[in-house]
C-alpha positions as a printed NumPy array, in Angstrom:
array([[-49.123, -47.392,  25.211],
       [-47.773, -46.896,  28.786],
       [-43.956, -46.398,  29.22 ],
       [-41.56 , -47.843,  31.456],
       [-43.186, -46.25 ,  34.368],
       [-46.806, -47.636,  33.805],
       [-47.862, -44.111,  32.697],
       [-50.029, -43.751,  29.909],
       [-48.711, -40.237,  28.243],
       [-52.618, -39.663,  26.958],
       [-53.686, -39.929,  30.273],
       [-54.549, -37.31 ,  32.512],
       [-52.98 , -37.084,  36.44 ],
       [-54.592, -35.439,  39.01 ],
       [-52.486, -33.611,  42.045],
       [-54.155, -36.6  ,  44.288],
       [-52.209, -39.403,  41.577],
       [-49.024, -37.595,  41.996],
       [-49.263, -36.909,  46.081],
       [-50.187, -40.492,  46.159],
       [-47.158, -42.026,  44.555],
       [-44.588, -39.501,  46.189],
       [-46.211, -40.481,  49.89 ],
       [-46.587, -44.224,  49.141],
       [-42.255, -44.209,  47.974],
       [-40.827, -40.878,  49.341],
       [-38.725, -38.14 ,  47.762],
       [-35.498, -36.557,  48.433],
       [-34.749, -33.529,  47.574],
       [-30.926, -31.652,  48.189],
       [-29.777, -28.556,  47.415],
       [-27.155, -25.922,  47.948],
       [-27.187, -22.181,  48.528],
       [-24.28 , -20.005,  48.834],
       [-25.11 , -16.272,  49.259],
       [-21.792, -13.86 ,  48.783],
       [-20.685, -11.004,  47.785],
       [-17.753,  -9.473,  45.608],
       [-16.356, -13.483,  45.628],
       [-16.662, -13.672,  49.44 ],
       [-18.844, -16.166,  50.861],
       [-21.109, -14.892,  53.862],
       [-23.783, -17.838,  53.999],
       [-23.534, -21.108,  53.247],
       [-27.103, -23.299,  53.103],
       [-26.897, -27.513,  52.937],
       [-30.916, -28.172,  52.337],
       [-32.186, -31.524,  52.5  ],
       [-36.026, -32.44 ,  52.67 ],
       [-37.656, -35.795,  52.965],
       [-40.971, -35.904,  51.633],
       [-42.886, -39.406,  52.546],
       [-45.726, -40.304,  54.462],
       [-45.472, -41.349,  58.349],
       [-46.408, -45.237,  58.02 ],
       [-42.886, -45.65 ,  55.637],
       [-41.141, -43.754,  57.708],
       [-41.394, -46.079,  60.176],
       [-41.302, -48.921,  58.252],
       [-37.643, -47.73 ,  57.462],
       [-36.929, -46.982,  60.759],
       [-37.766, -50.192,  62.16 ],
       [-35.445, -51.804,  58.9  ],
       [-32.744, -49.575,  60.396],
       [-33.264, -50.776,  64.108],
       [-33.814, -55.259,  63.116],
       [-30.534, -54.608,  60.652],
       [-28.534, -52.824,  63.66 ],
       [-29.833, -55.626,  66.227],
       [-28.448, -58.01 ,  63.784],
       [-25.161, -56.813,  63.355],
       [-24.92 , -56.106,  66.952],
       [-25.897, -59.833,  67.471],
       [-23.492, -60.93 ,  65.128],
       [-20.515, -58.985,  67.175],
       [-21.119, -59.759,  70.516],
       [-21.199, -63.784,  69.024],
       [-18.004, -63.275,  67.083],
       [-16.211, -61.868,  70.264],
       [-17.995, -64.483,  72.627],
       [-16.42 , -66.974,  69.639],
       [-12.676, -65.336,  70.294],
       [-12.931, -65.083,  74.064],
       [-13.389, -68.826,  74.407]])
């Protein structure tokens, strides 16, 4: 029976079936590092990675750029609205 997810536990998943779905919907991955010593903090890592496949990507980025265009649109008529 498959779960939530549409996986099927008794079914086997190649490396191909798992590179497919995290290309196809992306995965973020964060983490921290803090190297010290004796309490003192000498290096401090922020790590973020984006895993996702190059047609998304800029699917999201032109999202991003329509949305901005739109809210810029919107300002500039709502000041053109107050000016008159």
């Amino acid at each position: 029976m498959p779960t939530q997810y549409g996986v099927n536990p008794n079914q086997d998943v190649s490396l191909l079936d798992i590179l497919d779905v995290i290309l196809d919907k992306g995965v973020v991955l964060r983490g921290e590092l803090i190297i010290s010593i004796a309490d003192i903090d000498l290096i401090y890592l922020d790590l973020r990675l984006l895993i996702t496949s190059v047609d998304k990507l800029m699917e999201s980025n032109e999202r991003k750029i329509i949305g901005e265009e739109d809210t810029k649109w919107s300002i500039d008529q709502k000041r053109a609205a107050g000016s008159s």
